[in-house]
Kinemage of the C-alpha trace (Angstrom):
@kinemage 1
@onewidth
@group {chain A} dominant
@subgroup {mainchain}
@vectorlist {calphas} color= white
{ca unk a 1} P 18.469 8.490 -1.193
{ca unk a 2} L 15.155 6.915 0.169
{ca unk a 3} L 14.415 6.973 4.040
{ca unk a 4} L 14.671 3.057 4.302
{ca unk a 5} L 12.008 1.627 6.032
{ca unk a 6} L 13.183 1.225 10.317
{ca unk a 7} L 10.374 -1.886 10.958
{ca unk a 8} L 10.984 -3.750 7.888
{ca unk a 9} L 12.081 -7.415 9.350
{ca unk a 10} L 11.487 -10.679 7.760
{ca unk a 11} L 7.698 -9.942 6.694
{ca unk a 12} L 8.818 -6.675 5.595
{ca unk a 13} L 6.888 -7.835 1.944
{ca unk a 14} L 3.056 -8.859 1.584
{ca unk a 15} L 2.063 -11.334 4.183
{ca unk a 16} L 3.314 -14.932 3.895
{ca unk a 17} L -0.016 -16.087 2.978
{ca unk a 18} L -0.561 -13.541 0.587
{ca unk a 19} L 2.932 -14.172 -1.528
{ca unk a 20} L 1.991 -17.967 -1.403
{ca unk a 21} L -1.343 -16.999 -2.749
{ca unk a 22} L 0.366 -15.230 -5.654
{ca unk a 23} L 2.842 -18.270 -6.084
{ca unk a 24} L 0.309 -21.068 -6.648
{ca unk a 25} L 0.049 -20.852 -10.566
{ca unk a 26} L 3.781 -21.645 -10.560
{ca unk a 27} L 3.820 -24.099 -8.477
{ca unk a 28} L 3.307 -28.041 -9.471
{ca unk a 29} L -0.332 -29.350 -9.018
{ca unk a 30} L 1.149 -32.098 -6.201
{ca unk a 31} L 2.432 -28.855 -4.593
{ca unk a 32} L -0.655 -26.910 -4.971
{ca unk a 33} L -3.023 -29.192 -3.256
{ca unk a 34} L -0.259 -28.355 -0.116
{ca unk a 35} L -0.648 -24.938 -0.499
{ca unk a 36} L -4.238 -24.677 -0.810
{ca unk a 37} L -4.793 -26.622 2.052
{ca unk a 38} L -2.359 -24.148 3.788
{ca unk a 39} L -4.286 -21.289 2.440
{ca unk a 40} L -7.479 -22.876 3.687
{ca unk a 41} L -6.349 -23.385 7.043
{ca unk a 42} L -3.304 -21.763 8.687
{ca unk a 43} L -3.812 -21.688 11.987
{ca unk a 44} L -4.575 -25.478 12.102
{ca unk a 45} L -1.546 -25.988 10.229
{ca unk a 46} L 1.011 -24.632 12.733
{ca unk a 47} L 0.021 -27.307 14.678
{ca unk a 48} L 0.671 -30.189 12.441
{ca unk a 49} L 3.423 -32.323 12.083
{ca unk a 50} L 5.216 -33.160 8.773
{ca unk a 51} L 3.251 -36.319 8.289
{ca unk a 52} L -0.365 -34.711 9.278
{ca unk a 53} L 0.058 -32.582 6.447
{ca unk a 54} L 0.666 -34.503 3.988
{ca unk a 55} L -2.201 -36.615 4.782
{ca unk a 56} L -4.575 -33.957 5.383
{ca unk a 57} L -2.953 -32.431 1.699
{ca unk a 58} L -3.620 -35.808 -0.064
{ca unk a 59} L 0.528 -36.124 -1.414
{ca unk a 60} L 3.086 -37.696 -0.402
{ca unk a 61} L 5.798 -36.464 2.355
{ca unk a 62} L 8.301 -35.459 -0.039
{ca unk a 63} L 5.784 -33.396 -1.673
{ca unk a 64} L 5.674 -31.357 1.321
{ca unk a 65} L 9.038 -30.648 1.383
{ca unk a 66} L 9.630 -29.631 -2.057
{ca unk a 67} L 6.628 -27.124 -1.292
{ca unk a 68} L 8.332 -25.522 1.139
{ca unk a 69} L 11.704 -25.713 -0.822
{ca unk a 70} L 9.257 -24.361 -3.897
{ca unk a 71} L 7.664 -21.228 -1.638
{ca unk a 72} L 11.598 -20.313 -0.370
{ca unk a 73} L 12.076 -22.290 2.711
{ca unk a 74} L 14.843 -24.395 3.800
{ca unk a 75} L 11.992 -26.989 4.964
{ca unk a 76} L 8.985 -27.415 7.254
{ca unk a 77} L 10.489 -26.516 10.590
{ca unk a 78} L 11.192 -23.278 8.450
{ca unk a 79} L 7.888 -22.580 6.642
{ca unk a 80} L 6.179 -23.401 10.023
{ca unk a 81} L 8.165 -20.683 12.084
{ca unk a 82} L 7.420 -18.262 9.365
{ca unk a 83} L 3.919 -19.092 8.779
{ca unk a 84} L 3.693 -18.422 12.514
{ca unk a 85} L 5.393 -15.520 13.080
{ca unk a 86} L 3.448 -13.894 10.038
{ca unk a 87} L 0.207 -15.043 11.836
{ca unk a 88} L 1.620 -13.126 15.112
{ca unk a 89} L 1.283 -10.193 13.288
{ca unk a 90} L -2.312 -10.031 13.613
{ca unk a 91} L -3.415 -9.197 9.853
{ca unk a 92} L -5.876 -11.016 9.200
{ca unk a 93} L -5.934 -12.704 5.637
{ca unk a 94} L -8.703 -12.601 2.983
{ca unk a 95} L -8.355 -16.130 0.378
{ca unk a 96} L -12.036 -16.119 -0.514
{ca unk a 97} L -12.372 -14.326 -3.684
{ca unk a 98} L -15.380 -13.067 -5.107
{ca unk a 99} L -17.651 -15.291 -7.230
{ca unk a 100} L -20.985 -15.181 -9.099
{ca unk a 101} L -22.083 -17.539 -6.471
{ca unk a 102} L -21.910 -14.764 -3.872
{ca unk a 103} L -25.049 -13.027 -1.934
{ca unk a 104} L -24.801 -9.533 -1.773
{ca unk a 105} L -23.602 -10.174 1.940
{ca unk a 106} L -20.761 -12.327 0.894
{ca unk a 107} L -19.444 -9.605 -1.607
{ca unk a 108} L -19.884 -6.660 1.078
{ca unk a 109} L -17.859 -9.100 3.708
{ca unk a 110} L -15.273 -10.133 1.421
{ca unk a 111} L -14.570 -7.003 -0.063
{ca unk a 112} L -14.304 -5.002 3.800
{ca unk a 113} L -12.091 -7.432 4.953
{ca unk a 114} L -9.970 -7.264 1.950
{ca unk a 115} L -9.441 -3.645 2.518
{ca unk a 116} L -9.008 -3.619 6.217
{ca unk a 117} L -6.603 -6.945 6.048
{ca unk a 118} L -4.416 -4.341 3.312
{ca unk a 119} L -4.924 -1.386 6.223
{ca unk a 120} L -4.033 -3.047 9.280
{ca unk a 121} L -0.823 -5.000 6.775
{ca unk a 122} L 0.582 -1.761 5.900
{ca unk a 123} L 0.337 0.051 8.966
{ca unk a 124} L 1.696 -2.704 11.094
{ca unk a 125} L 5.059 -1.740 8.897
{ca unk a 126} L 4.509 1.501 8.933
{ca unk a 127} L 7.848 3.421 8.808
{ca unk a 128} L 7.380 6.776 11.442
{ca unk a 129} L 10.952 8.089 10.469
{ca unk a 130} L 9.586 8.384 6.865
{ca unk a 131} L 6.311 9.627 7.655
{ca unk a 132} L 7.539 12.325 10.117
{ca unk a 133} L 10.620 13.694 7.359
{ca unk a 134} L 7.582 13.471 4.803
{ca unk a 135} L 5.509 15.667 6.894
{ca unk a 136} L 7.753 18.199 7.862
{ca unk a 137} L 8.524 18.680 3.762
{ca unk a 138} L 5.083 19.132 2.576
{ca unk a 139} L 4.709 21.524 5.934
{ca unk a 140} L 7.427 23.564 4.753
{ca unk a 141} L 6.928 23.070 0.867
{ca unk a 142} L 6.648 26.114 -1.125
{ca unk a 143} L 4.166 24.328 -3.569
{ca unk a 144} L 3.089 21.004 -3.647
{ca unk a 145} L 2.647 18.711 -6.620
{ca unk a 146} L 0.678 15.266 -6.482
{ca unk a 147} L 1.511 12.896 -9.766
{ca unk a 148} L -0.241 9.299 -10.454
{ca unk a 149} L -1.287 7.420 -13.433
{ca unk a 150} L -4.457 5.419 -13.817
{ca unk a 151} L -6.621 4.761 -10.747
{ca unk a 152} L -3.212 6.091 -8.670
{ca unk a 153} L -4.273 9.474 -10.769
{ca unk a 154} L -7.469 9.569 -8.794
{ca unk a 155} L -5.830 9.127 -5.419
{ca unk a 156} L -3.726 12.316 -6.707
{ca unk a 157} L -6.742 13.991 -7.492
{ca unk a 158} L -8.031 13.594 -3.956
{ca unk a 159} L -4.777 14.673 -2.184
{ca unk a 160} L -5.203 18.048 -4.208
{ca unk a 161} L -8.860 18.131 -2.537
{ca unk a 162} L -7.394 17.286 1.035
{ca unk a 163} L -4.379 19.734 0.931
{ca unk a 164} L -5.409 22.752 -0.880
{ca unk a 165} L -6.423 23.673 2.652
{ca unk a 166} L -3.605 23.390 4.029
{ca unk a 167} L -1.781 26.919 3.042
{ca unk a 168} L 0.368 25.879 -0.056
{ca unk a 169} L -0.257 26.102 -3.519
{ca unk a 170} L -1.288 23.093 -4.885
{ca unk a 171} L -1.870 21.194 -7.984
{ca unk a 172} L -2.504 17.303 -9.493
{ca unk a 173} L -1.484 15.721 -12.700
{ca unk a 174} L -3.026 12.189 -14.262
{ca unk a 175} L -1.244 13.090 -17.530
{ca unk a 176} L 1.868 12.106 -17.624
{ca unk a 177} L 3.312 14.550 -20.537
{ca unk a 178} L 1.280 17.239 -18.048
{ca unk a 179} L 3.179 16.395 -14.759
{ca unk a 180} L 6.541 15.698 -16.809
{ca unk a 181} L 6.198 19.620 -17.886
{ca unk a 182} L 5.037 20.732 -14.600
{ca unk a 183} L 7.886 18.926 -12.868
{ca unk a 184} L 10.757 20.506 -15.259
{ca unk a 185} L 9.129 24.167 -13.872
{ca unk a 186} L 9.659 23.488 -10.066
{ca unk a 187} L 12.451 24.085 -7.916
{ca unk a 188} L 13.800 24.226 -4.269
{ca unk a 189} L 11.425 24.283 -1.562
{ca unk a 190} L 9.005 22.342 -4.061
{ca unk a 191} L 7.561 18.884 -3.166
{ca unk a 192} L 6.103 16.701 -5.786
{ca unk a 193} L 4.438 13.948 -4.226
{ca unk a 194} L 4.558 10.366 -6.394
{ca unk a 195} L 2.133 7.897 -6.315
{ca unk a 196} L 2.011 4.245 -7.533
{ca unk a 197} L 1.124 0.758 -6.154
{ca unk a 198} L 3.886 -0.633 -8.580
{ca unk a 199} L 6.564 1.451 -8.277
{ca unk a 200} L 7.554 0.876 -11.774
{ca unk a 201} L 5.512 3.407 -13.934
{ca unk a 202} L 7.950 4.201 -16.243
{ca unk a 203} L 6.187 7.870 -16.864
{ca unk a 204} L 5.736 8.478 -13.052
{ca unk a 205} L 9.861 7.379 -12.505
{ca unk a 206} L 10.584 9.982 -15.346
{ca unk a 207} L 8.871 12.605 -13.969
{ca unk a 208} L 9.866 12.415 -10.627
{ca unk a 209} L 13.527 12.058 -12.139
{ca unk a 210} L 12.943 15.406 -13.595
{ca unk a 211} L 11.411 17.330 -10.609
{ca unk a 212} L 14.519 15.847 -8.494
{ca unk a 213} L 16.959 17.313 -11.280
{ca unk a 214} L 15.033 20.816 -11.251
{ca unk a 215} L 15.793 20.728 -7.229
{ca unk a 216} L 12.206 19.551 -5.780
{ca unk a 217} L 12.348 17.135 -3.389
{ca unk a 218} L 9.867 13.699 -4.267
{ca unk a 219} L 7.991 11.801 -1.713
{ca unk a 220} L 7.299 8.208 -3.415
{ca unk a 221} L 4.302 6.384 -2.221
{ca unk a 222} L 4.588 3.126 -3.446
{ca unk a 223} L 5.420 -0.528 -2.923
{ca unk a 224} L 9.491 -1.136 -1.538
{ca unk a 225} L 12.678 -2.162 -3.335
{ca unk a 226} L 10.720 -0.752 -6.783
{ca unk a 227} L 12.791 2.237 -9.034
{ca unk a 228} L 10.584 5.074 -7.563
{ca unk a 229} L 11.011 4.156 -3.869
{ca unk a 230} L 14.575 4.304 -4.462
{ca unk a 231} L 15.039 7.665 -6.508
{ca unk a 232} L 12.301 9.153 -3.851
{ca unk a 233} L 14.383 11.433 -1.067
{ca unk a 234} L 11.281 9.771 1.025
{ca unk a 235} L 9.435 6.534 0.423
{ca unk a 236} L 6.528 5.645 2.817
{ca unk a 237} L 6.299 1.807 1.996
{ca unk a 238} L 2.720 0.696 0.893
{ca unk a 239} L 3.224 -3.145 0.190
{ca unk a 240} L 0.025 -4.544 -0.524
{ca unk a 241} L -0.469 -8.021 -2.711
{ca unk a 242} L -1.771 -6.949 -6.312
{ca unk a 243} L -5.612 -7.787 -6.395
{ca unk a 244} L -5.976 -10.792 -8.593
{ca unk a 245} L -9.837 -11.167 -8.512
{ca unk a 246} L -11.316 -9.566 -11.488
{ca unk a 247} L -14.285 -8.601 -9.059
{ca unk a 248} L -12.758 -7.142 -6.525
{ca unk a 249} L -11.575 -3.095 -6.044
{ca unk a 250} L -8.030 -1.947 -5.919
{ca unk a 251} L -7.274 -2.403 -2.051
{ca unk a 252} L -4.237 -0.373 -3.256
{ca unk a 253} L -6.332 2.711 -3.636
{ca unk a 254} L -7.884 2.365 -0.070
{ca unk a 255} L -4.384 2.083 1.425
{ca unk a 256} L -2.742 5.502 -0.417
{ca unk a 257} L -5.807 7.239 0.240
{ca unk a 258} L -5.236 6.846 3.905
{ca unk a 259} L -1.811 7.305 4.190
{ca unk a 260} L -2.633 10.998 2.502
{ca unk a 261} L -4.982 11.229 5.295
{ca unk a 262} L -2.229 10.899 8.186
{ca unk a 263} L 0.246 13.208 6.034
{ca unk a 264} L -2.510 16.072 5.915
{ca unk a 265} L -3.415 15.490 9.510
{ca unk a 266} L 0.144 15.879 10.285
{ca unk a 267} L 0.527 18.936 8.178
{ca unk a 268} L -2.326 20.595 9.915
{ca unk a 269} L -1.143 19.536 13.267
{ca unk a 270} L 2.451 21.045 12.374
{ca unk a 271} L 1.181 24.191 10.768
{ca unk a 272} L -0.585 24.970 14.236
{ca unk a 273} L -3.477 27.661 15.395
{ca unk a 274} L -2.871 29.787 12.077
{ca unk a 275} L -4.183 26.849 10.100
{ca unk a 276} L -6.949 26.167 12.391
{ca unk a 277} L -8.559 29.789 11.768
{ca unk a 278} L -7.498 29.277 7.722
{ca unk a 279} L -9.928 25.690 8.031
{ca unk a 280} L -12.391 27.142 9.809
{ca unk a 281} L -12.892 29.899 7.435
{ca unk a 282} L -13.107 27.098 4.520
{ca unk a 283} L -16.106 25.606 6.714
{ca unk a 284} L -17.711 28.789 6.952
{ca unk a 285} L -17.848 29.165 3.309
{ca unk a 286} L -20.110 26.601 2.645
{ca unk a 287} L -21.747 26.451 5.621
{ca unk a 288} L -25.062 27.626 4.424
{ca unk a 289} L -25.035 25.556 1.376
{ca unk a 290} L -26.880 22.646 3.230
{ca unk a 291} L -30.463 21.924 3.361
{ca unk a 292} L -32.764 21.364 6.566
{ca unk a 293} L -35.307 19.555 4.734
{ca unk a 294} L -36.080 16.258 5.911
Protein backbone atom coordinates (compact mmCIF):
# COMPACT_ATOMS: atom_id res chain seq x y z
CA UNK A 1 0.00 0.00 0.00
CA UNK A 2 1.23 3.58 -0.99
CA UNK A 3 2.09 6.20 1.83
CA UNK A 4 -0.90 8.53 0.80
CA UNK A 5 0.02 11.87 0.47
CA UNK A 6 -0.73 13.92 4.36
CA UNK A 7 -1.01 17.71 2.48
CA UNK A 8 -3.03 16.70 -0.38
CA UNK A 9 -6.32 19.10 0.05
CA UNK A 10 -8.42 20.46 -2.66
CA UNK A 11 -5.38 21.53 -5.04
CA UNK A 12 -3.86 18.33 -4.27
CA UNK A 13 -3.68 18.00 -8.54
CA UNK A 14 -1.84 20.55 -10.98
CA UNK A 15 -2.75 24.07 -10.20
CA UNK A 16 -6.23 25.34 -11.10
CA UNK A 17 -4.87 27.37 -13.80
CA UNK A 18 -2.85 24.78 -15.11
CA UNK A 19 -5.86 21.98 -15.42
CA UNK A 20 -7.97 24.83 -17.08
CA UNK A 21 -5.10 25.35 -19.39
CA UNK A 22 -5.21 21.66 -20.34
CA UNK A 23 -9.15 21.83 -20.59
CA UNK A 24 -9.49 24.58 -23.21
CA UNK A 25 -9.48 22.34 -26.44
CA UNK A 26 -12.60 20.72 -24.97
CA UNK A 27 -14.24 23.36 -24.11
CA UNK A 28 -16.83 25.41 -26.53
CA UNK A 29 -15.26 28.49 -28.32
CA UNK A 30 -18.04 30.91 -26.30
CA UNK A 31 -16.43 29.20 -23.26
CA UNK A 32 -12.94 29.56 -24.33
CA UNK A 33 -12.84 33.23 -24.84
CA UNK A 34 -13.86 32.99 -20.70
CA UNK A 35 -11.15 30.97 -20.01
CA UNK A 36 -8.53 32.65 -21.84
CA UNK A 37 -9.33 35.76 -20.45
CA UNK A 38 -9.06 33.93 -17.04
CA UNK A 39 -5.78 32.54 -18.04
CA UNK A 40 -4.65 35.99 -19.08
CA UNK A 41 -5.51 37.60 -16.00
CA UNK A 42 -6.28 35.87 -12.67
CA UNK A 43 -5.61 38.02 -10.20
CA UNK A 44 -7.83 40.76 -11.79
CA UNK A 45 -10.42 38.28 -12.07
CA UNK A 46 -10.98 37.48 -8.37
CA UNK A 47 -12.09 40.75 -8.18
CA UNK A 48 -14.81 40.80 -10.70
CA UNK A 49 -18.27 40.32 -10.45
CA UNK A 50 -20.37 37.90 -12.60
CA UNK A 51 -21.36 40.60 -15.01
CA UNK A 52 -17.64 42.24 -15.33
CA UNK A 53 -16.61 39.11 -16.69
CA UNK A 54 -18.62 38.49 -19.08
CA UNK A 55 -18.13 41.81 -20.51
CA UNK A 56 -14.54 41.91 -20.20
CA UNK A 57 -14.83 37.97 -21.91
CA UNK A 58 -16.97 39.33 -24.83
CA UNK A 59 -20.15 36.41 -24.10
CA UNK A 60 -22.95 36.49 -22.63
CA UNK A 61 -23.69 35.83 -18.69
CA UNK A 62 -24.86 32.45 -19.12
CA UNK A 63 -21.78 31.69 -20.90
CA UNK A 64 -19.98 32.27 -17.81
CA UNK A 65 -21.76 30.00 -15.94
CA UNK A 66 -21.70 27.08 -18.11
CA UNK A 67 -17.77 27.72 -18.01
CA UNK A 68 -17.57 27.21 -14.68
CA UNK A 69 -20.18 24.30 -14.77
CA UNK A 70 -17.77 23.10 -17.94
CA UNK A 71 -14.23 23.44 -15.76
CA UNK A 72 -16.15 21.42 -12.57
CA UNK A 73 -17.66 24.10 -10.53
CA UNK A 74 -20.99 24.42 -9.09
CA UNK A 75 -20.83 28.23 -10.38
CA UNK A 76 -18.90 31.50 -10.07
CA UNK A 77 -19.00 32.04 -6.34
CA UNK A 78 -17.30 28.49 -6.63
CA UNK A 79 -14.69 28.89 -9.39
CA UNK A 80 -13.84 32.29 -7.73
CA UNK A 81 -13.06 30.75 -4.18
CA UNK A 82 -11.01 28.16 -5.90
CA UNK A 83 -9.27 30.28 -8.30
CA UNK A 84 -8.33 32.17 -5.13
CA UNK A 85 -7.33 29.82 -2.87
CA UNK A 86 -5.07 28.19 -5.68
CA UNK A 87 -3.55 31.73 -6.13
CA UNK A 88 -2.85 31.69 -2.14
CA UNK A 89 -0.64 29.09 -2.76
CA UNK A 90 1.96 31.20 -4.12
CA UNK A 91 3.01 29.15 -7.40
CA UNK A 92 3.32 31.24 -9.71
CA UNK A 93 1.84 30.22 -13.23
CA UNK A 94 3.59 30.18 -16.64
CA UNK A 95 0.58 30.57 -19.82
CA UNK A 96 3.03 32.12 -22.26
CA UNK A 97 4.30 29.42 -24.37
CA UNK A 98 7.15 29.54 -26.50
CA UNK A 99 6.92 30.91 -30.06
CA UNK A 100 9.12 31.64 -33.09
CA UNK A 101 8.38 35.17 -32.29
CA UNK A 102 10.48 34.93 -29.13
CA UNK A 103 14.05 36.78 -28.42
CA UNK A 104 16.43 34.66 -26.95
CA UNK A 105 15.44 36.51 -23.60
CA UNK A 106 11.85 35.58 -23.87
CA UNK A 107 12.73 31.79 -24.34
CA UNK A 108 15.38 31.84 -21.34
CA UNK A 109 12.44 33.66 -19.11
CA UNK A 110 9.74 31.50 -20.12
CA UNK A 111 11.41 28.40 -19.91
CA UNK A 112 13.00 29.29 -15.94
CA UNK A 113 9.82 30.15 -14.82
CA UNK A 114 8.25 27.13 -16.21
CA UNK A 115 10.56 25.01 -14.24
CA UNK A 116 10.58 26.89 -11.03
CA UNK A 117 6.51 27.41 -11.20
CA UNK A 118 6.68 23.06 -11.49
CA UNK A 119 9.41 23.27 -8.34
CA UNK A 120 7.85 25.52 -6.01
CA UNK A 121 4.03 23.43 -7.23
CA UNK A 122 5.35 20.22 -6.16
CA UNK A 123 7.09 21.05 -3.15
CA UNK A 124 4.33 23.15 -1.74
CA UNK A 125 2.56 19.42 -1.62
CA UNK A 126 5.29 17.83 -0.72
CA UNK A 127 4.39 14.74 1.40
CA UNK A 128 7.36 14.53 4.49
CA UNK A 129 5.79 11.19 5.83
CA UNK A 130 6.65 9.70 2.36
CA UNK A 131 9.85 11.26 1.91
CA UNK A 132 11.17 10.39 5.42
CA UNK A 133 9.83 6.25 5.10
CA UNK A 134 11.54 6.62 1.52
CA UNK A 135 14.72 7.69 3.02
CA UNK A 136 15.10 5.48 5.74
CA UNK A 137 14.59 2.40 2.93
CA UNK A 138 17.17 3.38 0.52
CA UNK A 139 19.44 4.11 3.91
CA UNK A 140 18.97 0.69 4.93
CA UNK A 141 18.63 -0.98 1.36
CA UNK A 142 20.87 -3.78 0.67
CA UNK A 143 21.07 -2.73 -3.09
CA UNK A 144 19.39 -0.20 -4.82
CA UNK A 145 17.78 -0.31 -8.24
CA UNK A 146 16.64 2.92 -10.25
CA UNK A 147 14.08 1.97 -13.35
CA UNK A 148 12.61 4.69 -15.98
CA UNK A 149 11.72 4.67 -19.55
CA UNK A 150 12.40 7.41 -22.04
CA UNK A 151 13.65 10.79 -20.78
CA UNK A 152 12.46 9.29 -17.04
CA UNK A 153 15.47 6.66 -18.06
CA UNK A 154 17.88 9.54 -17.91
CA UNK A 155 16.72 10.83 -14.56
CA UNK A 156 17.49 7.01 -13.51
CA UNK A 157 20.70 7.26 -14.98
CA UNK A 158 21.58 10.26 -12.84
CA UNK A 159 20.29 8.82 -9.51
CA UNK A 160 22.86 5.89 -10.18
CA UNK A 161 25.55 8.85 -10.50
CA UNK A 162 24.23 10.59 -7.20
CA UNK A 163 23.94 7.39 -5.03
CA UNK A 164 26.69 5.13 -5.93
CA UNK A 165 28.34 7.19 -3.21
CA UNK A 166 26.32 6.57 -0.87
CA UNK A 167 27.55 2.88 0.41
CA UNK A 168 25.08 0.51 -1.47
CA UNK A 169 25.38 -1.27 -4.50
CA UNK A 170 23.79 0.30 -7.14
CA UNK A 171 22.56 -0.03 -10.59
CA UNK A 172 20.05 1.76 -13.47
CA UNK A 173 17.94 0.28 -16.15
CA UNK A 174 16.30 2.34 -19.37
CA UNK A 175 15.47 -1.08 -20.88
CA UNK A 176 12.63 -2.30 -19.85
CA UNK A 177 13.18 -6.24 -20.69
CA UNK A 178 16.72 -5.26 -18.68
CA UNK A 179 15.08 -3.93 -15.41
CA UNK A 180 12.11 -6.58 -15.75
CA UNK A 181 15.10 -9.34 -15.42
CA UNK A 182 16.97 -7.45 -12.91
CA UNK A 183 13.85 -6.98 -10.80
CA UNK A 184 12.84 -10.91 -10.85
CA UNK A 185 16.73 -11.37 -9.21
CA UNK A 186 16.18 -9.07 -6.10
CA UNK A 187 14.88 -9.75 -2.84
CA UNK A 188 14.36 -8.49 0.80
CA UNK A 189 16.24 -5.62 1.91
CA UNK A 190 16.28 -4.56 -1.93
CA UNK A 191 14.83 -1.18 -3.08
CA UNK A 192 14.03 -0.58 -6.65
CA UNK A 193 13.30 2.89 -7.12
CA UNK A 194 10.44 3.70 -10.07
CA UNK A 195 10.31 6.57 -12.00
CA UNK A 196 7.64 8.10 -14.32
CA UNK A 197 5.83 11.47 -14.82
CA UNK A 198 2.74 9.34 -15.99
CA UNK A 199 2.45 6.78 -13.77
CA UNK A 200 1.07 4.54 -16.35
CA UNK A 201 4.12 2.94 -18.18
CA UNK A 202 2.85 -0.23 -18.64
CA UNK A 203 6.66 -1.77 -18.69
CA UNK A 204 7.72 0.32 -15.59
CA UNK A 205 4.15 -1.03 -13.60
CA UNK A 206 5.32 -4.62 -14.67
CA UNK A 207 8.50 -4.42 -13.43
CA UNK A 208 7.96 -2.94 -10.32
CA UNK A 209 5.07 -5.65 -9.96
CA UNK A 210 7.79 -8.15 -10.25
CA UNK A 211 10.47 -6.71 -7.87
CA UNK A 212 7.44 -6.36 -5.22
CA UNK A 213 6.61 -10.20 -5.83
CA UNK A 214 10.47 -11.18 -5.49
CA UNK A 215 10.22 -9.24 -1.89
CA UNK A 216 11.93 -5.69 -2.80
CA UNK A 217 10.28 -2.96 -1.63
CA UNK A 218 9.41 -0.03 -4.70
CA UNK A 219 9.52 3.62 -4.16
CA UNK A 220 7.24 5.16 -7.12
CA UNK A 221 8.06 8.61 -8.18
CA UNK A 222 5.40 9.68 -10.18
CA UNK A 223 2.23 11.68 -10.64
CA UNK A 224 -0.88 10.55 -7.83
CA UNK A 225 -3.95 8.34 -8.16
CA UNK A 226 -1.87 6.61 -11.38
CA UNK A 227 -1.30 2.38 -11.20
CA UNK A 228 2.39 2.78 -10.05
CA UNK A 229 1.73 5.22 -7.17
CA UNK A 230 -0.64 2.78 -5.93
CA UNK A 231 1.31 -0.65 -6.21
CA UNK A 232 4.48 1.54 -4.81
CA UNK A 233 4.94 0.62 -0.78
CA UNK A 234 6.02 4.56 -1.11
CA UNK A 235 4.88 7.17 -3.59
CA UNK A 236 6.42 10.71 -3.31
CA UNK A 237 3.72 12.64 -5.42
CA UNK A 238 5.27 14.67 -8.37
CA UNK A 239 2.08 16.26 -10.05
CA UNK A 240 3.19 18.48 -12.61
CA UNK A 241 0.83 19.55 -15.83
CA UNK A 242 2.20 17.57 -18.99
CA UNK A 243 4.21 20.18 -21.14
CA UNK A 244 2.10 20.90 -24.15
CA UNK A 245 4.47 23.33 -26.01
CA UNK A 246 6.40 21.50 -28.56
CA UNK A 247 9.33 24.00 -27.64
CA UNK A 248 9.55 23.73 -24.36
CA UNK A 249 11.72 20.95 -22.01
CA UNK A 250 10.14 18.35 -19.85
CA UNK A 251 9.61 20.42 -16.51
CA UNK A 252 8.91 16.82 -15.37
CA UNK A 253 12.55 15.95 -15.58
CA UNK A 254 13.65 19.08 -13.53
CA UNK A 255 11.17 18.15 -10.78
CA UNK A 256 12.38 14.13 -10.31
CA UNK A 257 15.79 15.20 -10.61
CA UNK A 258 15.41 17.23 -7.50
CA UNK A 259 13.43 15.20 -5.51
CA UNK A 260 16.53 12.49 -5.98
CA UNK A 261 18.53 15.29 -4.72
CA UNK A 262 16.65 15.61 -1.20
CA UNK A 263 16.46 11.60 -0.99
CA UNK A 264 20.41 11.38 -1.38
CA UNK A 265 20.90 14.31 0.92
CA UNK A 266 18.81 12.53 3.35
CA UNK A 267 20.60 9.29 2.88
CA UNK A 268 23.89 10.91 3.53
CA UNK A 269 22.59 12.80 6.44
CA UNK A 270 21.16 9.37 7.92
CA UNK A 271 24.18 7.30 7.12
CA UNK A 272 26.23 9.83 9.38
CA UNK A 273 30.25 10.52 9.91
CA UNK A 274 31.11 7.01 8.24
CA UNK A 275 29.72 8.35 5.00
CA UNK A 276 31.30 11.63 5.33
CA UNK A 277 34.98 10.02 5.33
CA UNK A 278 33.55 7.40 2.36
CA UNK A 279 32.63 11.07 0.23
CA UNK A 280 35.51 12.61 1.03
CA UNK A 281 37.66 9.89 -0.18
CA UNK A 282 35.54 9.99 -3.62
CA UNK A 283 36.68 13.83 -3.76
CA UNK A 284 40.11 12.98 -3.20
CA UNK A 285 40.18 10.73 -6.10
CA UNK A 286 39.81 13.14 -8.59
CA UNK A 287 41.06 15.86 -6.99
CA UNK A 288 44.08 16.34 -9.10
CA UNK A 289 42.31 15.79 -12.28
CA UNK A 290 41.61 19.62 -12.65
CA UNK A 291 43.54 22.14 -14.47
CA UNK A 292 44.97 25.61 -13.13
CA UNK A 293 45.24 27.06 -16.44
CA UNK A 294 43.48 30.13 -16.99
Amino acid sequence: MAVKNSRAGASSAAPLLDRLEALLDHLRPSEQAVARFVLRHPNLVISLSFPDIAARSGVSQPTVARFCRAAGFSGYRDFKLRLAQSLANGVPYVHHDVSKEDSMADIGAKVFDRGIAALVGVRNHLDPIALAKATKLLAEARQIEFYGLGNSGIVAMDAQHKFFRLGAPTAAYADPHIHAMSASLLGKGDVVVAISGTGRTRELIHSAQIARGAGASVIAITASATPLAKLADVAIIADVPEDLDVYAPMTSRIVHLVLLDALAVGVAVARGPSLAKRLKRAKEAIAGSRTDEC
